[in-house]
N, CA, C and O of each residue as an XYZ file, in Angstrom:
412
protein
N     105.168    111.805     53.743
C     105.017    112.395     55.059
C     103.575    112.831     55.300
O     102.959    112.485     56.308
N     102.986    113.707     54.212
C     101.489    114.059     54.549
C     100.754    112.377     54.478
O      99.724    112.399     55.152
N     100.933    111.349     54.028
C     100.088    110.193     54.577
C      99.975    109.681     55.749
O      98.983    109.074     56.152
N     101.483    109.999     56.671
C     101.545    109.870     57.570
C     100.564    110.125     58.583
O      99.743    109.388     59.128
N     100.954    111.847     58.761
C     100.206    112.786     59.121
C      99.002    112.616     59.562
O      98.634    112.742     60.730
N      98.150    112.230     58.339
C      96.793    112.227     57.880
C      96.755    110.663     58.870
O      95.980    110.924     59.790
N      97.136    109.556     59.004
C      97.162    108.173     59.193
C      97.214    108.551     60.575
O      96.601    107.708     61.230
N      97.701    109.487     61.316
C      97.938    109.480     62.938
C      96.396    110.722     63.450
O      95.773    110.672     64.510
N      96.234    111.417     62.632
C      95.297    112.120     63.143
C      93.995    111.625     62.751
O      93.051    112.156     63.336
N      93.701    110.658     61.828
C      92.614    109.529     61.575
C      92.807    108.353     62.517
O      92.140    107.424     62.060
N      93.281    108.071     63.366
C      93.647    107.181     64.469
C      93.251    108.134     65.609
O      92.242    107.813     66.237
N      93.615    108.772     65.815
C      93.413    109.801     67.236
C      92.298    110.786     66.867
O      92.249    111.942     67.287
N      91.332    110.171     65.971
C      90.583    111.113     65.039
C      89.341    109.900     66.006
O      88.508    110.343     66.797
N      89.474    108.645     65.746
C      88.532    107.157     65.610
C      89.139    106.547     67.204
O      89.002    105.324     67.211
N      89.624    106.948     68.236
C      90.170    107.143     69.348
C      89.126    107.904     70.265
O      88.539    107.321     71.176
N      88.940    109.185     69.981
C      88.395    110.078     70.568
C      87.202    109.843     70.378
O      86.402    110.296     71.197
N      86.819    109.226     69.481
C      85.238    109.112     68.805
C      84.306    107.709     69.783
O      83.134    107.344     69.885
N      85.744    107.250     70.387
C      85.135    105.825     70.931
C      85.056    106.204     72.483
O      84.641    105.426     73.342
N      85.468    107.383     72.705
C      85.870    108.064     74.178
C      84.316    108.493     75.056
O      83.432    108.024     74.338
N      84.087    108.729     75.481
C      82.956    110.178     76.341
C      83.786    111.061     76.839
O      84.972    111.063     77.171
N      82.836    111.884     76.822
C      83.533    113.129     77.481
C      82.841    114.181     78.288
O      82.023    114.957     77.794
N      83.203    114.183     79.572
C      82.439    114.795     80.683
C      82.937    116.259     81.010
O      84.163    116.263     81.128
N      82.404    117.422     81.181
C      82.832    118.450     82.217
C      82.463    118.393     83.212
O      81.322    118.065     83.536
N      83.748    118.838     84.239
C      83.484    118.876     85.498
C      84.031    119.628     86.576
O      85.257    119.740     86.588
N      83.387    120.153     87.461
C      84.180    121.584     87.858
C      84.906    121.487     89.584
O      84.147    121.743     90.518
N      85.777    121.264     89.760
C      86.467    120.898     91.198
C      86.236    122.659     92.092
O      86.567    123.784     91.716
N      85.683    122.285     93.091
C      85.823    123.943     93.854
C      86.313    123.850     94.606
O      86.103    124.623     95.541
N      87.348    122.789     94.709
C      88.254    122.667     95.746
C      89.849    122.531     95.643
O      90.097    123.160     94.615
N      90.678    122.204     95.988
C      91.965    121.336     95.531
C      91.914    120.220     95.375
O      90.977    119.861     96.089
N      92.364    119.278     94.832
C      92.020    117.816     94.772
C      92.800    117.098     94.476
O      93.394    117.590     93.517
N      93.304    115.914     94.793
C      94.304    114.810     94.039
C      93.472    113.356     93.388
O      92.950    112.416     93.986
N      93.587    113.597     92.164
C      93.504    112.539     91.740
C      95.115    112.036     91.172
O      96.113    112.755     91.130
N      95.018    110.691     90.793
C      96.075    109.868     90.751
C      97.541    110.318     91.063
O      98.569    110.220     90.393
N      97.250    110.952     92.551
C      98.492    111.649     92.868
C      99.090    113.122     92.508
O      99.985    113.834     92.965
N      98.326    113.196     91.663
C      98.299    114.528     90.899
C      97.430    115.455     91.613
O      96.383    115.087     92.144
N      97.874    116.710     91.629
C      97.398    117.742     92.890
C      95.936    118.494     91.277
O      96.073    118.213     90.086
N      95.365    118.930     91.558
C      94.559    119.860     90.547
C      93.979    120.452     90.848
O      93.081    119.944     91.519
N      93.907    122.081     90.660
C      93.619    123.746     91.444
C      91.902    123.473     90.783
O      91.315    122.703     90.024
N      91.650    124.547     91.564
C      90.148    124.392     91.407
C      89.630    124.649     90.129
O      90.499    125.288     89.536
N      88.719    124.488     89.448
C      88.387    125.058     88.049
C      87.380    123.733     87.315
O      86.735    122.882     87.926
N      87.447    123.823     86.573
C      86.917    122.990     85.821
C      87.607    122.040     84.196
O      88.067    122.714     83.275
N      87.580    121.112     84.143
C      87.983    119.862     83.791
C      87.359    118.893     82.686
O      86.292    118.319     82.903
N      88.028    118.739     81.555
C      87.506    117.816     80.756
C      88.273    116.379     81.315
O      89.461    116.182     81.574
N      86.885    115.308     81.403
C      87.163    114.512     81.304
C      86.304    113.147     80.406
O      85.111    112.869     80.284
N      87.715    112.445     79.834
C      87.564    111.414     78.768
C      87.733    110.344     79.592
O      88.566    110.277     80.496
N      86.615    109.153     79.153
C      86.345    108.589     79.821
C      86.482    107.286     78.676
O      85.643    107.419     77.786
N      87.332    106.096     78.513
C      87.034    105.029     77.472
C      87.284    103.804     78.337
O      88.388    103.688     78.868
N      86.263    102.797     78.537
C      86.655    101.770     79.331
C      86.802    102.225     80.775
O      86.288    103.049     81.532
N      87.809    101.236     80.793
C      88.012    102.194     82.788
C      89.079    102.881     82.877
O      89.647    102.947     83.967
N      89.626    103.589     81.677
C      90.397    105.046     81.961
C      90.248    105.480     81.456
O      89.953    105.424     80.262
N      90.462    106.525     82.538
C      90.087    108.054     82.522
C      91.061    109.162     82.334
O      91.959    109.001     83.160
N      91.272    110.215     81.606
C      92.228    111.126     81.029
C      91.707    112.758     81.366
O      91.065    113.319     80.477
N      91.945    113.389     82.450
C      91.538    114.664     82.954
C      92.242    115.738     82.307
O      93.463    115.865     82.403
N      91.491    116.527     81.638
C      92.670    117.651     80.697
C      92.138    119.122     81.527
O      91.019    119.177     82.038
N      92.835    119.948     81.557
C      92.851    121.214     81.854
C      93.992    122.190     81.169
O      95.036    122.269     81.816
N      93.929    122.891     80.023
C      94.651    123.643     79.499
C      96.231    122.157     79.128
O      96.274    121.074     78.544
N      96.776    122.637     79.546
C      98.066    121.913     79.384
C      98.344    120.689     80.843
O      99.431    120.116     80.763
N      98.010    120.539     81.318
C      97.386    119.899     82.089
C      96.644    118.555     82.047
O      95.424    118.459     82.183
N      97.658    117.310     81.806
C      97.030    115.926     82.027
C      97.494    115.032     82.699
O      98.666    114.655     82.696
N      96.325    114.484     83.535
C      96.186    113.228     84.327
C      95.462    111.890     83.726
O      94.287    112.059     83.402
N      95.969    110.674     83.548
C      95.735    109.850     83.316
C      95.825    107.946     84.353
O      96.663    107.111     84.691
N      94.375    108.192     84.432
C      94.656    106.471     85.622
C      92.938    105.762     85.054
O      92.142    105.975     84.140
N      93.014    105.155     85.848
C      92.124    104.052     86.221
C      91.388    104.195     86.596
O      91.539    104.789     87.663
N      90.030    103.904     86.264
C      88.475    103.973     87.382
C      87.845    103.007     87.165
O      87.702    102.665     85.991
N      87.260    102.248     88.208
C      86.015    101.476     87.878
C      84.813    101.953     87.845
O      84.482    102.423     88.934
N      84.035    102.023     87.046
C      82.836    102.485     86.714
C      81.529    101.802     86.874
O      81.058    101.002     86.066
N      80.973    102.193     88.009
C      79.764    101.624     88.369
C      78.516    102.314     87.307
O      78.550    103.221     86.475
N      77.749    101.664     87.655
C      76.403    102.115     86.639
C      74.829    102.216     87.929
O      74.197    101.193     88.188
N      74.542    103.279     88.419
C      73.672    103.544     89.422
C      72.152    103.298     89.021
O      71.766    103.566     87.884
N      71.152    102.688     90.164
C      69.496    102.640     89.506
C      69.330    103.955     88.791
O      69.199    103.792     87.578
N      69.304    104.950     89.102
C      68.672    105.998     88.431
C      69.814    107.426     87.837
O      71.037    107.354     87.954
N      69.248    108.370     87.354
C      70.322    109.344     86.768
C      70.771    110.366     88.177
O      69.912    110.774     88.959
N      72.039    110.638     88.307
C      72.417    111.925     89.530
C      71.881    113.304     88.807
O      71.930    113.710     87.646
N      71.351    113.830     90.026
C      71.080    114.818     89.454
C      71.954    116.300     88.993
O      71.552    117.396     88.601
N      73.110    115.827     89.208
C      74.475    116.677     89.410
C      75.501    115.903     90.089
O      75.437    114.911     90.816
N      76.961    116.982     89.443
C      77.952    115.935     89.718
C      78.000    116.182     91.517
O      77.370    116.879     92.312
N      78.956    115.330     91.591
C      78.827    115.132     92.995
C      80.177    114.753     93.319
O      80.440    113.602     92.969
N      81.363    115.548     94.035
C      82.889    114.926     93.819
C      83.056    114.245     95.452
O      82.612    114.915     96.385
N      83.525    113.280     95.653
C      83.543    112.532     97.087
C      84.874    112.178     97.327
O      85.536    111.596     96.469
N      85.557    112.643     99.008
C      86.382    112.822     99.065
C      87.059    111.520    100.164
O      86.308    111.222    101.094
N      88.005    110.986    100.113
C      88.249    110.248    101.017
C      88.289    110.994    102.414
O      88.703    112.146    102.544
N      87.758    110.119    103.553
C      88.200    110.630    105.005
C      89.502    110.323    104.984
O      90.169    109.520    104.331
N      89.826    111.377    106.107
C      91.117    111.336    106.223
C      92.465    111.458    105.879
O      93.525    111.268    106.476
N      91.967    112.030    104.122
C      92.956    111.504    102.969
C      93.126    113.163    102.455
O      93.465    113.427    101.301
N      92.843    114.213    103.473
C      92.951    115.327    102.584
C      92.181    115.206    101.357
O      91.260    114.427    101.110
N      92.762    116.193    100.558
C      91.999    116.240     99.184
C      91.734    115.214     98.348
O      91.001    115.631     97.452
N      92.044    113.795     98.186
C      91.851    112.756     97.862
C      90.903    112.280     96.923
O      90.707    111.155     97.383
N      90.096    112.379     95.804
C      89.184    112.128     95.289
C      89.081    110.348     95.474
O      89.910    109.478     95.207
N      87.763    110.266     96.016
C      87.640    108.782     96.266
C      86.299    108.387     94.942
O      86.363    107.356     94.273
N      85.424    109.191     94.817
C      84.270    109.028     93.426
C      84.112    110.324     93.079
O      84.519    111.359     93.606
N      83.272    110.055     91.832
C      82.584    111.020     91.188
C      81.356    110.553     91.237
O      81.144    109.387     91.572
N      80.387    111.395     90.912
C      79.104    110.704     89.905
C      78.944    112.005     89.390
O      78.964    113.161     89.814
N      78.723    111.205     87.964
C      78.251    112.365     87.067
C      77.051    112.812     87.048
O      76.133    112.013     87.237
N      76.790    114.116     86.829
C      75.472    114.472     86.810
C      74.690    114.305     85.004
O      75.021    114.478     83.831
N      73.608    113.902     85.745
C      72.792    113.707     83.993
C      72.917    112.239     83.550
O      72.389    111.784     82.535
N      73.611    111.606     84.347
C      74.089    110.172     83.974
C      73.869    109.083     84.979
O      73.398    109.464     86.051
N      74.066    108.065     84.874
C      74.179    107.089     86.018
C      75.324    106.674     86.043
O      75.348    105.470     86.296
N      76.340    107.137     85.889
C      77.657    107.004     86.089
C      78.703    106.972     87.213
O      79.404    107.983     87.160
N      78.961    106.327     87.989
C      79.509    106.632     89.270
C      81.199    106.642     88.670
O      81.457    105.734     87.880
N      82.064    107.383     88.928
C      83.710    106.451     88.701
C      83.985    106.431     89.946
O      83.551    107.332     90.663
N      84.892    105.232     90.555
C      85.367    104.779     91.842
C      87.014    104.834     91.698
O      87.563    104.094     90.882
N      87.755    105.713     92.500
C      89.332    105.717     91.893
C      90.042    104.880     93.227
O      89.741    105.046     94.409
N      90.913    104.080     92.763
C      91.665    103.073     93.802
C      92.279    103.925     94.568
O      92.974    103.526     95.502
């Protein structure tokens, strides 16, 4: 049983390691992937084009396409769909050239 153990948290050990990981602070209400999320601030893991938003007990998991911008943002920047209420339509990360685009 302890090989086990050891075999799942060395997997989710070499998982996380292949991940990024962004903070980011919503001052608003917001929906991403349908999911409503109170204002505060937010880890998010980023591997490929999904994305995994944690807050305390608190996870959202979807899809982003990830653009790559000429130069670095100088801060994040959260963009909201018109019309769509709280809607998160991008991010860009700050410090990065990272844009995520959510369907």
């Amino acid at each position: 049983m302890t090989k086990r153990v050891l075999f799942v948290f060395l997997v989710l050990a070499i998982a996380v390691a292949c991940a990024k990981t962004y903070r980011v602070t919503l001052f608003q209400p917001s929906v991403i992937a349908g999911a409503e999320l109170k204002p505060g601030e937010y880890q998010f893991v980023l591997k490929d084009t999904t994305l995994v938003v944690k807050s305390g007990k608190q996870l959202v998991e979807t899809t982003v396409k990830v653009e790559n911008a000429d130069s670095k943002f100088g801060s994040t920047a959260v963009r909201y769909a018109s019309g769509e209420g709280h809607k998160v339509q991008e991010i860009r990360l700050g410090g990065t050239k990272l844009k995520l685009v959510f369907n």
